[in-house]
C-alpha beads as a LAMMPS data file, in Angstrom:
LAMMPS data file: protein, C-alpha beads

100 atoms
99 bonds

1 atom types
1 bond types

-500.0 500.0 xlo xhi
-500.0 500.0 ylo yhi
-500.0 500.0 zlo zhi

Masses

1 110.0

Atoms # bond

1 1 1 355.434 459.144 21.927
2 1 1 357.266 461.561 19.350
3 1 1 357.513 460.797 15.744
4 1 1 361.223 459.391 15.395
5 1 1 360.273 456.584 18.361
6 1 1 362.257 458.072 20.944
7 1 1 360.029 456.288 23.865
8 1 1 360.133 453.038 22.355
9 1 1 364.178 452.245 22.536
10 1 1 364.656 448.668 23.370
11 1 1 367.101 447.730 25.940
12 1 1 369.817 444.854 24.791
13 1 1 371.034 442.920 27.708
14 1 1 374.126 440.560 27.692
15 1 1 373.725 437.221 25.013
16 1 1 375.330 435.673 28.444
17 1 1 372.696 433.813 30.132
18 1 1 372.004 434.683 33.871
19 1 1 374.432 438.103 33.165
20 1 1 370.787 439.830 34.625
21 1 1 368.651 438.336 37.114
22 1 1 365.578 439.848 38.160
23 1 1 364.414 439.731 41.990
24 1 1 361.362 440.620 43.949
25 1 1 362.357 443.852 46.125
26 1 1 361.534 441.651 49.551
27 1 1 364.238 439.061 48.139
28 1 1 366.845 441.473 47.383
29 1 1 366.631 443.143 51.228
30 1 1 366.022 439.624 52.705
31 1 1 369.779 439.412 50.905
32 1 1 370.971 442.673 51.536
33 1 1 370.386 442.608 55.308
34 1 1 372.712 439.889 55.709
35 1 1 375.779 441.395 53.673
36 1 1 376.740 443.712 57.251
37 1 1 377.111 440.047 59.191
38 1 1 379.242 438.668 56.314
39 1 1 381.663 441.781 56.442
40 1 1 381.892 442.084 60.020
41 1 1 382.786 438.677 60.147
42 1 1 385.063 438.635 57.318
43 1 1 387.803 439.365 59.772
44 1 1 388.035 435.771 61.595
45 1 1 385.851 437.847 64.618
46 1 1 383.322 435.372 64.296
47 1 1 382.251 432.293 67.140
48 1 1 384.817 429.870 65.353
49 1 1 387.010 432.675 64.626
50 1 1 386.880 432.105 60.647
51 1 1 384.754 433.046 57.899
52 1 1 383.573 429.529 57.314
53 1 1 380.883 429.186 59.958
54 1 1 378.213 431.103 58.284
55 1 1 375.064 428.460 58.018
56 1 1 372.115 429.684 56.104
57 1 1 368.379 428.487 56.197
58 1 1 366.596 429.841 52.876
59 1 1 362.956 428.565 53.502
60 1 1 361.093 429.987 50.500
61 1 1 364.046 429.858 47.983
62 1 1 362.129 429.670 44.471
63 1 1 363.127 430.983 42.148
64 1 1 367.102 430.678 43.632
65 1 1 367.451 434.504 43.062
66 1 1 368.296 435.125 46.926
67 1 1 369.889 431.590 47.477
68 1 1 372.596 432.979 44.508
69 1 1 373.033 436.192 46.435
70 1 1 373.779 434.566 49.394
71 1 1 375.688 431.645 48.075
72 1 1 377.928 434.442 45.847
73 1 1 378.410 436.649 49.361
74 1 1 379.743 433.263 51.550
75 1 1 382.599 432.311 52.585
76 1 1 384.545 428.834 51.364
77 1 1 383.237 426.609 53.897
78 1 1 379.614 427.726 54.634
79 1 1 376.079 425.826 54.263
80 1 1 373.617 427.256 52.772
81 1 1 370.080 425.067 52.539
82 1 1 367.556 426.322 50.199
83 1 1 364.192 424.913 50.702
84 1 1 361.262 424.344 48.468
85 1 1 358.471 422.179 49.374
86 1 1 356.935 422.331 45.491
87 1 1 358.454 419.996 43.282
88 1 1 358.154 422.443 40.270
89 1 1 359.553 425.195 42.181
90 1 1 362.067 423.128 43.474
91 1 1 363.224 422.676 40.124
92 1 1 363.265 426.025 39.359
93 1 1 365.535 426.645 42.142
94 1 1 367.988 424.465 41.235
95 1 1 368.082 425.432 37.531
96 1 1 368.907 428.708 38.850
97 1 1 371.492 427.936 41.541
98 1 1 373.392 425.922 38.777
99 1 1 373.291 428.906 35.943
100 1 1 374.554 430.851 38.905

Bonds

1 1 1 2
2 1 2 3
3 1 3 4
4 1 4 5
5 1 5 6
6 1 6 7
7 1 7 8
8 1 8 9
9 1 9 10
10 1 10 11
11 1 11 12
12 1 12 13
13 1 13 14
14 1 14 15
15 1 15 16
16 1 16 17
17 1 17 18
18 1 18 19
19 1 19 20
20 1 20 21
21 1 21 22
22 1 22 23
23 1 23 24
24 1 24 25
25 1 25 26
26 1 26 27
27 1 27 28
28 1 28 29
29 1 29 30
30 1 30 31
31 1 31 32
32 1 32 33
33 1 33 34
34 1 34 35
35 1 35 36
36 1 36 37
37 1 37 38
38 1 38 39
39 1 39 40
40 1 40 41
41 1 41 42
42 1 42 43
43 1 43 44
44 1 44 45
45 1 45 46
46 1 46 47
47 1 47 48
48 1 48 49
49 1 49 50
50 1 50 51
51 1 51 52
52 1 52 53
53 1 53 54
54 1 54 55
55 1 55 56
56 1 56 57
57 1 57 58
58 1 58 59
59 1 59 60
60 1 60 61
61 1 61 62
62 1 62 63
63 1 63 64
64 1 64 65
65 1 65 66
66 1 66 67
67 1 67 68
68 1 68 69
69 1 69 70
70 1 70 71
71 1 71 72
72 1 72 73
73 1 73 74
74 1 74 75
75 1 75 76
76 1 76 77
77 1 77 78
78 1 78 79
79 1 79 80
80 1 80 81
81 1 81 82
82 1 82 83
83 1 83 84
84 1 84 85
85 1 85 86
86 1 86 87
87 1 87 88
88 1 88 89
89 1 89 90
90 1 90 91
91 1 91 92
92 1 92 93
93 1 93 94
94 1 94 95
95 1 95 96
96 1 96 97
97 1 97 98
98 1 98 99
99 1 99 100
């Protein structure tokens, strides 16, 4: 480190809380792989012919991080069940979902 503290800047994030939200790399591509189906279906080409019919299974969903994702990238209309057998985590993945 150099004399004037050059390494040690701090990053400020937003005072808004859940502005940043931190996920595990495996959660983010679990997330990520799914946007393609969501766009190609975005044009009513889709079983049901609408963007509505999108059910999602989430069976490890603490801490909500990829249950947010998902629920932020569906369509009016679509299920999404997150799943958590642990009570504590369960509770942390509903505390997230609702500061979502």
């Amino acid at each position: 480190m150099d004399g004037d503290g050059e390494d040690a800047k701090q990053v400020k994030f937003s005072a808004v809380p859940g502005a940043v939200y931190a996920m595990d790399e495996a959660s983010v591509r679990c997330a990520a792989r799914l946007i393609p189906e969501f766009q190609h279906h975005g044009d009513g080409d889709n079983e049901r012919g609408d963007v509505s019919s999108f059910r999602v299974l989430d069976l490890c969903a603490a801490p909500g991080g990829k249950s947010g994702v998902l629920s932020s990238l569906m369509g009016p209309g679509s299920e999404l069940i997150s799943n958590e057998m642990d009570g504590e985590r369960r509770r942390r993945v509903l505390d997230s979902l609702r500061a979502w």
